[in-house]
Structures are given as C-alpha cells and as structure tokens.
RODO-2510 file (C-alpha; in nm, 4 decimals, decimal comma):
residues 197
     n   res          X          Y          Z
     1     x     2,3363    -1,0920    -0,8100
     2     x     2,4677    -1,2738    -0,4708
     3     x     2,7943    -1,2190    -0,2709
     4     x     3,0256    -1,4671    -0,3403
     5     x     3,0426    -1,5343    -0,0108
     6     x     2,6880    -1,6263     0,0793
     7     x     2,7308    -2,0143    -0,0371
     8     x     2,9935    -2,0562     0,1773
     9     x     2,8030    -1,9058     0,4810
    10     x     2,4583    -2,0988     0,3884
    11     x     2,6516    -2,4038     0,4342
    12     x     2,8502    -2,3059     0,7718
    13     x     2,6009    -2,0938     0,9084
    14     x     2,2374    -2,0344     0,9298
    15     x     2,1612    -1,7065     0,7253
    16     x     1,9347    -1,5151     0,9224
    17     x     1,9536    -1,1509     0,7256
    18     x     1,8575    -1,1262     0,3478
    19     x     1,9500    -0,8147     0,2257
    20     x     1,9116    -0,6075    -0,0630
    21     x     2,0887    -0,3105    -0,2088
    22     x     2,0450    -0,0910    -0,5450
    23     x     2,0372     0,2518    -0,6567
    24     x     1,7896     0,4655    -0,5625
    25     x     1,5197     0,3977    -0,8086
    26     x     1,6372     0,0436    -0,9272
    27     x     1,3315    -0,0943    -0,7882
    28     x     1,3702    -0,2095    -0,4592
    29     x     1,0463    -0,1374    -0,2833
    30     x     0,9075    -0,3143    -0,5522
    31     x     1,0837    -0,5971    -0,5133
    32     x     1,0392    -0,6046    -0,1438
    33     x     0,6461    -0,6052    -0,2072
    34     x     0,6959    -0,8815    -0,4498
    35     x     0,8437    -1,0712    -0,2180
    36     x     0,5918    -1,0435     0,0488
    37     x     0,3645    -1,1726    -0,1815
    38     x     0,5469    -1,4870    -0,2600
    39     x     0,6935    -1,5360     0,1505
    40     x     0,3583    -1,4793     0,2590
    41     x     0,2581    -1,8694     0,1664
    42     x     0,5049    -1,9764     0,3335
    43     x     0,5316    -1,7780     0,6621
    44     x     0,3760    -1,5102     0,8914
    45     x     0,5209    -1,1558     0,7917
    46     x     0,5795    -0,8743     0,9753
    47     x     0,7478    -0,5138     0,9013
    48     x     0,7347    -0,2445     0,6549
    49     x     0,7881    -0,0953     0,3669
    50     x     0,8062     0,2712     0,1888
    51     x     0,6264     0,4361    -0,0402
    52     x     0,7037     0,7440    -0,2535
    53     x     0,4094     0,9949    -0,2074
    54     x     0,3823     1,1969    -0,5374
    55     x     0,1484     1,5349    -0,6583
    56     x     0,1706     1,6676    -1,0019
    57     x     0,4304     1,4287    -1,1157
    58     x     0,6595     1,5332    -0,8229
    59     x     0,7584     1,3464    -0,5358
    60     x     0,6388     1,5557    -0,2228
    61     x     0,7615     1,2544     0,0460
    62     x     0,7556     0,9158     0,1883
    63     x     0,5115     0,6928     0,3711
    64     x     0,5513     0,3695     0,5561
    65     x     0,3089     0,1072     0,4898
    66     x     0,2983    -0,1980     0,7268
    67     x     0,2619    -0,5569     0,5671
    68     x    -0,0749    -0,5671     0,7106
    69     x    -0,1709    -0,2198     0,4811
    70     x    -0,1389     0,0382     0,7630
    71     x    -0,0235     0,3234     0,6590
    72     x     0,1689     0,6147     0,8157
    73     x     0,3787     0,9527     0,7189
    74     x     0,7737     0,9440     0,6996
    75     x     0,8401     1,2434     0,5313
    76     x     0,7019     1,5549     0,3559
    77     x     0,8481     1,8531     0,1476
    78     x     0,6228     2,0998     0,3076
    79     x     0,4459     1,9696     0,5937
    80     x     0,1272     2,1753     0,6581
    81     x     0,1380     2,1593     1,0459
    82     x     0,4567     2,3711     1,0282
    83     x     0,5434     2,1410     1,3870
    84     x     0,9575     2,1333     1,3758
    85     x     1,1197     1,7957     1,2879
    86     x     1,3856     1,6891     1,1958
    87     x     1,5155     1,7632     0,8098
    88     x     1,7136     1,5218     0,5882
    89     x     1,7704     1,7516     0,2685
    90     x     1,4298     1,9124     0,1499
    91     x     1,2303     1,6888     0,3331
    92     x     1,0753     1,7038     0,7318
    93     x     1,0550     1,3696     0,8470
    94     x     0,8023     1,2273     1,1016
    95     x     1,0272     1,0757     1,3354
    96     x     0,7653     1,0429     1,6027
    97     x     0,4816     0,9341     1,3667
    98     x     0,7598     0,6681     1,2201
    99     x     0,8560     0,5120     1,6007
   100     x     0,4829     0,4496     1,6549
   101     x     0,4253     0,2781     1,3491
   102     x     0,6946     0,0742     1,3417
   103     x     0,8536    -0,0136     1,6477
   104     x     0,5614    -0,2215     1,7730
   105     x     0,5863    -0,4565     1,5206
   106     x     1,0193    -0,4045     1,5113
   107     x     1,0449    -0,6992     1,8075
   108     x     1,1888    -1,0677     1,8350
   109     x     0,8483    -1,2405     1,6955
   110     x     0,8415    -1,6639     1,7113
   111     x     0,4824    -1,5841     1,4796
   112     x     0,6590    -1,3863     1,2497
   113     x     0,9231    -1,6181     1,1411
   114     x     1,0272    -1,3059     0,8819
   115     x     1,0395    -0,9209     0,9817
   116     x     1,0637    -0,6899     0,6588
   117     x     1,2146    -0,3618     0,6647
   118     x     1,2513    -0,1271     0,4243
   119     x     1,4549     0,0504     0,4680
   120     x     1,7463     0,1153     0,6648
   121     x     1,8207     0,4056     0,5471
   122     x     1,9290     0,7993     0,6808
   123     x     1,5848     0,8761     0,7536
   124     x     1,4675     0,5806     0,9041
   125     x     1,7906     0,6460     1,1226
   126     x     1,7173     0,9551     1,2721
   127     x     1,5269     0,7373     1,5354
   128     x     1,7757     0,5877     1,7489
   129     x     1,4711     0,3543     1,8890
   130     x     1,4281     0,2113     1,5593
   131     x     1,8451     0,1560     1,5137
   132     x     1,8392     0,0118     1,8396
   133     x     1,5711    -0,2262     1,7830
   134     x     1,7116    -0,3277     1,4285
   135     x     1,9993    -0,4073     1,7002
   136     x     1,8247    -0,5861     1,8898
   137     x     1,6959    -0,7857     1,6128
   138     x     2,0341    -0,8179     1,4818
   139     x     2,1335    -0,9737     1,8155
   140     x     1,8545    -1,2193     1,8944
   141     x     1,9402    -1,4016     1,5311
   142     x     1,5354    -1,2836     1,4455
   143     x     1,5527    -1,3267     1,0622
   144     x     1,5010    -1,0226     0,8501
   145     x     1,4570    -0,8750     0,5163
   146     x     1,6133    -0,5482     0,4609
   147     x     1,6869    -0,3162     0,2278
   148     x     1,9871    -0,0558     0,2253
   149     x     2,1487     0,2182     0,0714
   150     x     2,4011     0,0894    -0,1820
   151     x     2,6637     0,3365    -0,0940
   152     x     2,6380     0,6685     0,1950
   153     x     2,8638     0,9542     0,2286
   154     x     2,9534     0,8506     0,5439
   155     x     2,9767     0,4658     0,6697
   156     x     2,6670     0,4007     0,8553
   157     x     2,7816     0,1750     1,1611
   158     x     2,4597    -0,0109     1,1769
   159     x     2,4282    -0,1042     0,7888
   160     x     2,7930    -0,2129     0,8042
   161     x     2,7552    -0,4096     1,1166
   162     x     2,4550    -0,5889     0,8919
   163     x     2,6789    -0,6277     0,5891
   164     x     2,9209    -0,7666     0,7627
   165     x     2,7642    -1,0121     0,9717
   166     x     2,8352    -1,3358     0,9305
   167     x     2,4766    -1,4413     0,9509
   168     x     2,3819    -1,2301     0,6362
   169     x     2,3296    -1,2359     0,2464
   170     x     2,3366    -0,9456     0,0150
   171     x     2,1470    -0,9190    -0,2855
   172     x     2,2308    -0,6430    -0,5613
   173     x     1,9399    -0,5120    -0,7392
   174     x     1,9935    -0,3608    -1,1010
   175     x     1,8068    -0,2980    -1,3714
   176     x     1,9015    -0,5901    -1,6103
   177     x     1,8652    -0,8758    -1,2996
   178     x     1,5348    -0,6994    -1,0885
   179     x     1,2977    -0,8835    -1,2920
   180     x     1,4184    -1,2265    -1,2022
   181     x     1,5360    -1,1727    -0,8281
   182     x     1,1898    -1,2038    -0,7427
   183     x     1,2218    -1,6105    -0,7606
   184     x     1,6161    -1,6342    -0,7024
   185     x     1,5608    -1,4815    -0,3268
   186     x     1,1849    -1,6250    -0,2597
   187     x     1,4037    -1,9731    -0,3113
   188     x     1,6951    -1,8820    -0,1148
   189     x     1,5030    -1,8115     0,1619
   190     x     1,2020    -2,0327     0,1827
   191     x     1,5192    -2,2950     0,1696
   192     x     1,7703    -2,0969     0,4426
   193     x     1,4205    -2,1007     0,6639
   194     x     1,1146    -2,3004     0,6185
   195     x     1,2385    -2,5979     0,4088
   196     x     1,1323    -2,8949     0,6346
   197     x     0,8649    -2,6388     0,8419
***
C-alpha cells in the first residue's frame, strides 16, 4: 500500500526517498533483498541491510550485510568480549563495528544511483555519524531506499524529517500485500529514476 499522497508528489516533484514501513516481522528485510535483486539490472547499488542472527531457534542479535555480501556485527545478547557498548533492551550493540561498515559506503555516490538502508531504526541511531550522514544524504537529494520503524515510543526527528519530506514515498508492508510489493515498488522506482537512463 502507497500514501495517497505520493501520485501527487511523483508528478510535482522528483521522488528521491522510497520508503518502507511494517511491523516488526512483516517481512521487510526480505523485501528489501528482493528488491536489490530486481534494482540491481537496472542500476549500481549501494548500502545495507540486516540480518537476524539466530542459535537454537532463538534470536541472539543482528548483523549488517552490505549489498556487495560483507558482513559485519550490529548487535548481540551476550557478547563474549564483555567490551562495554551501548545497550538497546537485551541486546549490546556494535556501534563502532556498525560506523566502519557502513559509513563508507553511506556518501553522495553519482555510481550508485540507489543507496539502500535498512534500517533506520533505534539501534542504527545510536551512531550520530550514521544519522548525520543519512542527513546528509537527505540533503544532497541522493536517492535512497529505506526502511523504518512503523511506529516508536518516542518521535524520532530524523525518520519524521524522512516521512515528511516532500521528496519521499512510503510504502506499508503487511502480510496480505508483501508478496506483491516486490513488483509494485521495483516499477515505481525504475520509473521515478532510470526510465529514459
């Protein structure tokens, strides 16, 4: 499902943020990878995405996993370095290990007409390099594919700066529409950026 408002703005404005919201579990990442797939014909990615790490049937954390297949620690239950990080819930996350993985490839890119990020999100967030290069990004118009938490406790300024720009389209994930988004959005933005490329 699509904002009402994003027809209007693909006609007035060139849409240079796709994003994508959903429960947590609806199937997001997924979708994200799916997508890469498909964009990948048509243009040079760049970006991210995260992966549930799992032992015994339990998820013990999160790692990031660049388009290109690198791979890198987020987060961890019980991290067996006992170094202090930052904790989100149950959960030590990697801040340091995150900012080198990411935030070389996090910058205004001509090659990589499309940057993917997944996700924007309170981890992700407790790097305030990688929020201000997803600022940055925002700024310089570099056209991204994001995905974000469908609601927070607290506003997050930089997700609602994104869903309100003018410049962006949201995309709500659920379980009855995730298994046709994959096409809907692969068409919306092949035509909001590389039609006529």
């Amino acid at each position: 499902m699509r904002d009402k408002k994003s027809d209007v703005n693909m006609q007035n404005k060139q849409i240079t943020a796709f994003i994508i919201t959903g429960q947590p579990g609806v199937g997001k990442t997924t979708l994200i990878r799916k997508l890469c797939a498909e964009l990948g014909v048509h243009s040079k990615l760049a970006g991210f995405y995260t992966e549930e790490i799992r032992a015994n049937g339990q998820r013990i954390g999160f790692d990031v996993v660049t388009v290109n297949g690198i791979r890198g620690i987020l987060a961890r239950e019980n991290p067996s370095d006992n170094l202090r990080r930052p904790r989100l819930g149950k959960y030590a996350v990697y801040v340091r290990d995150f900012e080198e993985l990411t935030l070389p490839i996090l910058k205004v890119n001509p090659e990589s007409q499309l940057l993917i990020i997944d996700e924007i999100g309170k981890m992700e967030l407790l790097s305030n390099r990688f929020e201000a290069a997803v600022s940055e990004l925002l700024k310089q118009k570099q056209p991204i594919l994001v995905t974000i938490p469908l609601r927070t406790r607290q506003p997050i300024p930089i997700v609602e700066r994104l869903k309100n720009s003018p410049d962006a389209v949201t995309f709500h994930v659920t379980r009855s529409n995730r298994d046709g988004l994959t096409q809907d959005i692969t068409e919306y933005i092949v035509n909001a950026l590389f039609k006529g490329k």
